[in-house]
C-alpha positions as CSV (number, residue, x, y, z in Angstrom):
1,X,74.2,48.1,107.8
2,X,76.2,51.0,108.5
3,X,77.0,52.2,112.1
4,X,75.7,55.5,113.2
5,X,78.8,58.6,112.7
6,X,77.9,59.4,117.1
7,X,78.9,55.4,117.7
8,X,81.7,55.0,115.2
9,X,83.5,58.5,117.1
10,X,82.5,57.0,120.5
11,X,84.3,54.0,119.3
12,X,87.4,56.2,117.9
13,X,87.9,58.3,121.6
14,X,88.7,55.7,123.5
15,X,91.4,54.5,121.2
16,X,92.7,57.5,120.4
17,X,92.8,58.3,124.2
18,X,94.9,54.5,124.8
19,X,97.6,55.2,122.0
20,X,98.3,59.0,123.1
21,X,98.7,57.2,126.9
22,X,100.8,54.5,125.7
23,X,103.1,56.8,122.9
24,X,103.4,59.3,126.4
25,X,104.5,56.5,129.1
26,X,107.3,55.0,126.2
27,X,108.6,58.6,125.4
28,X,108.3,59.2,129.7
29,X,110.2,56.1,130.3
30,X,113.1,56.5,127.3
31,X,113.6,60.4,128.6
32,X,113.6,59.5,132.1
33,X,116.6,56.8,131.1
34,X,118.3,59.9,129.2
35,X,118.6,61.7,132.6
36,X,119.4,58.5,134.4
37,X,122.7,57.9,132.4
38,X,123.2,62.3,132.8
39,X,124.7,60.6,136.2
40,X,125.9,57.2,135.6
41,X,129.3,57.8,136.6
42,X,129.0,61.1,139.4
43,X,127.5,59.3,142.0
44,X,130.4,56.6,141.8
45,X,133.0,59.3,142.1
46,X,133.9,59.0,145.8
47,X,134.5,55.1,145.0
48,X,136.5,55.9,141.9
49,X,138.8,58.3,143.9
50,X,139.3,55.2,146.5
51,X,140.0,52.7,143.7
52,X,142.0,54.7,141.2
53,X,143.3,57.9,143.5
54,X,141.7,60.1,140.4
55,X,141.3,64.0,141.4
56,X,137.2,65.6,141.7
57,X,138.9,67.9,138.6
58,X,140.2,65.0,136.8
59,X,136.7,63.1,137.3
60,X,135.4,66.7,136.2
61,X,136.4,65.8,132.6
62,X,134.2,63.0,132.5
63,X,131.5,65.1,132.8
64,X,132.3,67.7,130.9
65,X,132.7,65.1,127.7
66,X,129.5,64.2,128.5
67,X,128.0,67.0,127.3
68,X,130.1,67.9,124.7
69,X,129.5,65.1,122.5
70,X,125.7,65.3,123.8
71,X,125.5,68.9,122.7
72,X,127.1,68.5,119.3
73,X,125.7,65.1,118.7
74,X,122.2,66.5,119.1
75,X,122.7,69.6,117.3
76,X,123.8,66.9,114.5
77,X,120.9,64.0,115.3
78,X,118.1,66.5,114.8
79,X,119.2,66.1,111.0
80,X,119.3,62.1,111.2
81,X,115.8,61.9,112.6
82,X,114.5,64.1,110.1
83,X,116.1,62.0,107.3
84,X,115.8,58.6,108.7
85,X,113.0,59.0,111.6
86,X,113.1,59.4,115.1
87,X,112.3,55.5,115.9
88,X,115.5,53.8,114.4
89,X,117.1,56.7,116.6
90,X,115.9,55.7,119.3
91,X,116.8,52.5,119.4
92,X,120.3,53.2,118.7
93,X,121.0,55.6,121.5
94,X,119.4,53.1,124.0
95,X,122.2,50.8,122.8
96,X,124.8,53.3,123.4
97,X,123.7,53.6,127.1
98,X,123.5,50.2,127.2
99,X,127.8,49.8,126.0
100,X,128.6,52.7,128.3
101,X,127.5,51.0,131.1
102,X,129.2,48.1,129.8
103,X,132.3,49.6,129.3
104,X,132.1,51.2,132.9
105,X,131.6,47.9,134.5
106,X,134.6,46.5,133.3
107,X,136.8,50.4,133.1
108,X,140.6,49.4,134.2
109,X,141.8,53.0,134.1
110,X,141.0,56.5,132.7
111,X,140.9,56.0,129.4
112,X,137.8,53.3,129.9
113,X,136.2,55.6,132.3
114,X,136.3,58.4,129.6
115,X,134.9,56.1,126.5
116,X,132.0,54.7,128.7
117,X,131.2,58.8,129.4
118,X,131.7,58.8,125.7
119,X,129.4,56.3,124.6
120,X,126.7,57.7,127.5
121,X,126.9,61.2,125.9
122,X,126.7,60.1,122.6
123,X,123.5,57.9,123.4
124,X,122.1,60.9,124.9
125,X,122.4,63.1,122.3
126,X,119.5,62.2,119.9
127,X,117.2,62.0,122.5
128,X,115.2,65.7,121.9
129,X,114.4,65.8,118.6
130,X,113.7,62.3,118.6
131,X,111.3,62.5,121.7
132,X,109.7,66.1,120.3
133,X,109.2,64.2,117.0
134,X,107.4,61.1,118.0
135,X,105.2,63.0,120.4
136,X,104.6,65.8,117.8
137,X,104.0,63.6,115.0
138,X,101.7,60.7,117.6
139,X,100.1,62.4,120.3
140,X,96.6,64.5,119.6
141,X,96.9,68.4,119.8
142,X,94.0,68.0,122.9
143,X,96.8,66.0,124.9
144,X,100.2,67.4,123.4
145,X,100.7,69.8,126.6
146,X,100.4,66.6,128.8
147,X,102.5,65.1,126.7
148,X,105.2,68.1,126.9
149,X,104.2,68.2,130.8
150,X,105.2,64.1,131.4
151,X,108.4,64.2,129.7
152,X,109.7,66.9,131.8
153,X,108.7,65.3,135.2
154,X,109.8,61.9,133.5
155,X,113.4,63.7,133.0
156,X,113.0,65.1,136.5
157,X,112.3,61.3,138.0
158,X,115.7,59.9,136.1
159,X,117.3,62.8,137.3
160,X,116.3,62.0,141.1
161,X,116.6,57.9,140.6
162,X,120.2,57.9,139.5
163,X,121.8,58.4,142.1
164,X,119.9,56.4,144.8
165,X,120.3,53.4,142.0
166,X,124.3,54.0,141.8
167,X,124.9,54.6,144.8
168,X,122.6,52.5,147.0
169,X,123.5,49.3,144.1
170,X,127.5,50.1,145.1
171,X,126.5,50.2,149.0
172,X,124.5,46.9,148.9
173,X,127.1,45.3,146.7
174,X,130.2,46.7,147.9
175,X,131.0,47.3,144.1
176,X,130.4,50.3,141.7
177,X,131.1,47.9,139.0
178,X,128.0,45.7,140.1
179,X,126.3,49.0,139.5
180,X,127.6,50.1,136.2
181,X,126.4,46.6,135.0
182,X,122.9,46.9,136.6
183,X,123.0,50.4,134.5
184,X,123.6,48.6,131.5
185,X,121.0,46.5,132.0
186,X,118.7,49.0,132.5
187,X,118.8,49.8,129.1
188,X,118.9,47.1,127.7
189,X,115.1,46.2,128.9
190,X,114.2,49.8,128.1
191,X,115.6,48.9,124.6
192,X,113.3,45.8,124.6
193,X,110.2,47.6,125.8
194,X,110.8,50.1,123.0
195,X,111.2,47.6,120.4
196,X,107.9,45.1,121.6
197,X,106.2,48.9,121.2
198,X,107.5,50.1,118.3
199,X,104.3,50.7,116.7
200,X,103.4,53.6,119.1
201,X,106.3,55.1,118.4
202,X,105.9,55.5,114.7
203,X,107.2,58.9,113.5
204,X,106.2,58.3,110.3
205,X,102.7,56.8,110.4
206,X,99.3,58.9,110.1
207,X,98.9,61.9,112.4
208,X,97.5,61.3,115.7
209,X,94.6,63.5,114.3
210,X,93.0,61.7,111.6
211,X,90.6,64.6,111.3
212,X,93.3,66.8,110.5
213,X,95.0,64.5,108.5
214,X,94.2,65.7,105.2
215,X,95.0,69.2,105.9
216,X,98.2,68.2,107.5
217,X,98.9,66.6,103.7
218,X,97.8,69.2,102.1
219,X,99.4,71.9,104.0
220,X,102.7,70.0,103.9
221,X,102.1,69.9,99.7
222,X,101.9,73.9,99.6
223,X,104.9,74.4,101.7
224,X,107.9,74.9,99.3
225,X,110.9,72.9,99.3
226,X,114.0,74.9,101.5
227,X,117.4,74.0,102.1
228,X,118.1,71.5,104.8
229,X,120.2,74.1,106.4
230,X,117.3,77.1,106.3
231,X,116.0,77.2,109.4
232,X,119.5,78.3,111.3
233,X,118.5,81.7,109.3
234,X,115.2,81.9,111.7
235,X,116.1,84.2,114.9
236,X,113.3,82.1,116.8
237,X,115.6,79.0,116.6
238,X,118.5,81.0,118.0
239,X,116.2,82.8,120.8
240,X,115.3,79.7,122.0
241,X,119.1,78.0,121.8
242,X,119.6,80.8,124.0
243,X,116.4,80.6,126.0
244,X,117.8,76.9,126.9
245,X,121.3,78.3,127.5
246,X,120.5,80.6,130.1
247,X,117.9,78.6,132.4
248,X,120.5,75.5,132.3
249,X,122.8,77.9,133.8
250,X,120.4,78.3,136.5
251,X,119.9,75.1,136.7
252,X,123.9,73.6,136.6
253,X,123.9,76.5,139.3
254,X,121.6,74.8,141.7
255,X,121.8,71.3,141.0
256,X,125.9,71.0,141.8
257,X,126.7,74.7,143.9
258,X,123.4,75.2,145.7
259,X,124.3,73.1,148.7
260,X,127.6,74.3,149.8
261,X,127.0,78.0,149.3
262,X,123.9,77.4,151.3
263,X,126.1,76.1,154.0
264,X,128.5,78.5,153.8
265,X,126.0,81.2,154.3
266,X,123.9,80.0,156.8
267,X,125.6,77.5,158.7
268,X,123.6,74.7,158.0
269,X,125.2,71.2,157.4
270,X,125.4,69.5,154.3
271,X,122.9,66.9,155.3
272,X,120.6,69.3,155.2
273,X,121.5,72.0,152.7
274,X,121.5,68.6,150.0
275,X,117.7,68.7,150.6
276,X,117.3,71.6,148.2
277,X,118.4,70.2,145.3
278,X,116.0,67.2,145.9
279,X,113.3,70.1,146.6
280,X,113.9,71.9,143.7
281,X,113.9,69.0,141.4
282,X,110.7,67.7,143.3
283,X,109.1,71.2,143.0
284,X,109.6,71.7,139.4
285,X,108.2,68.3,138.7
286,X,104.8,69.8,140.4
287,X,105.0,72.6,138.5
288,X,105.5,70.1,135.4
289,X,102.1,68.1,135.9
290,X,100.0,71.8,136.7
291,X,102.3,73.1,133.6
292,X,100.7,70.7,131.2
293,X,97.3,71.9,131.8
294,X,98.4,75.4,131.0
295,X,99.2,75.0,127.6
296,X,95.9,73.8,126.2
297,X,94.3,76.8,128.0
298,X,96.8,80.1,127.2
299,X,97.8,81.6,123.8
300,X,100.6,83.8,124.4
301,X,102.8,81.0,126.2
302,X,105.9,83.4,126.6
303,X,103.6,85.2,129.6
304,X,103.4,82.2,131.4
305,X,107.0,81.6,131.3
306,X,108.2,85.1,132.2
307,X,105.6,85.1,135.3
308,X,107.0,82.1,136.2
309,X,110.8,82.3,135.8
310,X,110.7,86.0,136.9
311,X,109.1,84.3,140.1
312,X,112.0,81.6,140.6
313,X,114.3,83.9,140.1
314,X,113.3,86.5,142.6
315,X,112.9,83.4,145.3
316,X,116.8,82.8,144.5
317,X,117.9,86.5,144.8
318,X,115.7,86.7,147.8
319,X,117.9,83.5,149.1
320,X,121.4,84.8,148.2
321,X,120.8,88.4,150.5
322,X,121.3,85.7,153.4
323,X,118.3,87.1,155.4
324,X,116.2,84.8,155.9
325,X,116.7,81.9,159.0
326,X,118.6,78.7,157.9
327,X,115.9,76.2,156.7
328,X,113.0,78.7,155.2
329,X,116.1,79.4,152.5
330,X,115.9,75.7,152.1
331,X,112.4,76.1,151.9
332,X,112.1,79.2,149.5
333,X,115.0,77.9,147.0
334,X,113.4,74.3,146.9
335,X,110.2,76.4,145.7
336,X,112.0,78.0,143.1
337,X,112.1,75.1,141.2
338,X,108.5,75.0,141.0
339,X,108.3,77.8,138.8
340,X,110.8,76.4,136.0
341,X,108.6,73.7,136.4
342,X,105.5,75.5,134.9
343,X,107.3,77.1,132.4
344,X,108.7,73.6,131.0
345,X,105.7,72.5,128.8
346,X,105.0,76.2,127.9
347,X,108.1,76.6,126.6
348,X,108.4,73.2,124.8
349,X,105.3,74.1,122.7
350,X,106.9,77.8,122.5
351,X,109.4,75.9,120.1
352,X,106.8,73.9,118.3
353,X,105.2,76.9,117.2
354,X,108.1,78.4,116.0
355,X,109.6,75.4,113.8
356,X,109.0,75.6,110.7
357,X,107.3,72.9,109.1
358,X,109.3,69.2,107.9
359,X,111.9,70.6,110.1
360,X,110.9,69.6,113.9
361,X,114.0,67.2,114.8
362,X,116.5,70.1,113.4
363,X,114.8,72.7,115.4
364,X,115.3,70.6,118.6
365,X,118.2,69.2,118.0
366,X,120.0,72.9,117.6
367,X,117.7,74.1,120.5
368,X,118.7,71.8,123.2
369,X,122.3,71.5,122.2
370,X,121.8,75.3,124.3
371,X,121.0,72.9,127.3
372,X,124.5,70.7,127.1
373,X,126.4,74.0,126.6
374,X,124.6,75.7,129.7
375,X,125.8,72.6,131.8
376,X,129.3,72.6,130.0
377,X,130.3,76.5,131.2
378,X,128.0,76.6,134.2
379,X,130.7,74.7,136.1
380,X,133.5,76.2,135.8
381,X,132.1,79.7,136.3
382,X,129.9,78.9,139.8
383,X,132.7,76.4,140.6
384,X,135.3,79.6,140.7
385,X,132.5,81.7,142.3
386,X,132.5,79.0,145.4
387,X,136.2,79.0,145.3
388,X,136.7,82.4,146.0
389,X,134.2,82.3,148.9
390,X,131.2,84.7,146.6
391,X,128.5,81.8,148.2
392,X,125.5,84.5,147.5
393,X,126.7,85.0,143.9
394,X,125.6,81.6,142.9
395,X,122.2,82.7,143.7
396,X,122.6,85.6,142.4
397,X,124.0,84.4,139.4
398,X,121.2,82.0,139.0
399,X,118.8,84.6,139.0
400,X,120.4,86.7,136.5
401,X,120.3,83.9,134.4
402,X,117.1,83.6,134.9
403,X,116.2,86.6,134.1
404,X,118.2,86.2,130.3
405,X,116.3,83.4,129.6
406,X,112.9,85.0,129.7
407,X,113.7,87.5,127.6
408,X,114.5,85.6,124.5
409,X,111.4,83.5,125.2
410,X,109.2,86.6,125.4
411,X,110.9,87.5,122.0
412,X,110.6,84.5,120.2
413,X,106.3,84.3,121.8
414,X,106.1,87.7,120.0
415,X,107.4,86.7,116.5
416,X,105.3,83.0,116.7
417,X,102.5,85.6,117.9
418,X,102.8,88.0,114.5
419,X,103.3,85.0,112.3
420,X,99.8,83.6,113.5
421,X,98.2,86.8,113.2
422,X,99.6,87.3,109.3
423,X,98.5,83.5,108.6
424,X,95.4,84.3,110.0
425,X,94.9,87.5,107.5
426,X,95.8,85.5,104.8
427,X,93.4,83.1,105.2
């Protein structure tokens, strides 16, 4: 007897609703470990200096490796995951995390210290275009802005973990090496979580959709062939390198400079300025979750990010004229972040739209490479800035930055909007 088509799609929600929750939480918890190992080793530094007598500009270079080979490993591992799939990936770069803290644990000298930041960047390198992949290629469209919203805040949350794990392991212990080990282990039982789970995070399986499955075939089958390389012609893909290279300026700005200038300027100690960073990073993960309901409901995207950067931005400028009292500038900068925050899922499924199709782990690969070169240069430039005693200019700066970043994402929604509107005229 055959079931009714009403009971056979009641019976076909709920699960679709369990494996979009359960693809989400394993893509939240492996980009939430990416962001933990962003700060494996900066936490440690005042207890490397002790132990070793290394320089804050020589333990600089650890940092700045970091995101060298992160930013030209994932420009390169967008390729990888298109040709071998984002799971086997995956896995690997876990592993990598897993050596560096390894290596760390057991570093002698400089050179150690410098291939355990090695190993760490190159494990974080894959970790965009194969998280973009898996949740393009798994997740339903009706949940795909939740999906965009969670692995911000998740990336937020490792951000904000890190260093109470390092640090508060090394206190408790009385060893950073104790801590470096616990890292390691971290991701190892990531790595084994992701590998009992494996079949939720099948890149290569049927789309979420089933509905739209066929179409999805048959749309892939009229798409012509193109070079690997073809998409670095598409001025979208470069807009939004340079979306991701601006607002990480912003961001490099705030998360590393924020807190002394604000001292300098208004007196406050550092107990107290620190709290903005944690604000910030708390804000924007607000504006993550609200961010994620956005998506589903607006077309033109690139509005909501320009109302929303423009806004964080004018907080910071307000913040460097040094007007207001002490802590409503901790206040008002901490609220900042809540407005990069909304723009985060907007601006993920921004570069969705504009990717070409069979070419998603490229696209993000060469996109957010534009975030590991925003935190390379960032540094130096707002590290000069503080030297020279220009406190408001890293606000200022920030803002500016900003400000760039919307510009190319309101010219990349405009192209995504005109190739809609000629797909729809074909049609």
């Amino acid at each position: 007897m055959n079931r009714p088509a009403s009971t056979t799609l009641q019976n076909q929600v709920p699960d679709t609703v369990r494996s979009d929750v359960r693809t989400i939480s394993l893509i939240g918890l492996a980009h939430g470990s990416s962001h933990f190992f962003h700060l494996l080793l900066p936490p440690l530094f005042p207890w490397l200096i002790k132990d070793f007598g290394y320089s804050y500009a020589e333990l600089s270079v650890l940092v700045s490796l970091f995101f060298i080979v992160s930013g030209t490993g994932q420009a390169l591992a967008g390729f990888a995951v298109d040709r071998f799939g984002a799971r086997p990936i995956l896995f690997a770069a876990l592993t990598s995390f897993g050596v560096a803290g390894l290596i760390a644990s057991t570093a002698t000298g400089y050179s150690m210290l410098l291939a355990a930041s090695f190993f760490a960047g190159l494990g974080n390198a894959p970790f965009h275009p194969v998280d973009f992949t898996i949740l393009n290629k798994r997740v339903s469209q009706q949940r795909i802005g939740h999906a965009f919203s969670v692995h911000g805040l998740s990336g937020n949350i490792g951000w904000a973990l890190a260093p109470l794990f390092m640090a508060g392991i090394t206190t408790a212990t009385g060893s950073w090496r104790t801590a470096c080990f616990c890292g390691a282990l971290w991701a190892v039982t990531v790595l084994v979580i992701m590998v009992l789970n494996r079949d939720a995070l099948d890149d290569r399986a049927a789309p979420a959709d089933a509905a739209a499955a066929p179409k999805t075939a048959a749309s892939a089958a009229a798409v012509p062939q193109e070079h690997p390389m073809a998409f670095m012609k598409l001025p979208s893909v470069w807009l939004c390198f340079s979306f991701f290279f601006w607002s990480t300026c912003a961001l490099s700005a705030i998360q590393s400079f924020a807190s002394p200038a604000m001292q300098a300027m208004y007196g406050l100690p550092l107990s107290v300025t620190a709290l903005i960073v944690t604000g910030y990073m708390l804000c924007g993960a607000a504006g993550m979750v609200v961010g994620g309901f956005l998506v589903g409901r607006v077309q033109r995207l690139e509005k909501v990010i320009s109302i929303c950067m423009l806004g964080s931005a004018l907080l910071l400028l307000i913040v460097g004229t040094g007007w207001l009292p002490g802590m409503v500038a901790v206040v008002v900068a901490s609220l900042a972040g809540l407005g990069t925050g909304l723009a985060g899922p907007s601006r993920d499924m921004l570069i969705k739209r504009a990717a070409p199709p069979g070419a998603t782990g490229r696209v993000y690969g060469t996109v957010y490479s534009g975030l590991d070169l925003g935190f390379c240069l960032a540094a130096p430039v707002f590290g000069y800035m503080l030297d020279h005693q220009m406190n408001n200019t890293v606000f200022y700066g920030s803002a500016i930055a900003l400000a760039l970043s919307v510009v190319s994402a309101v010219i990349v929604g405009d192209g995504v909007s005109k190739k809609s509107k000629i797909a729809m005229a074909a049609a």
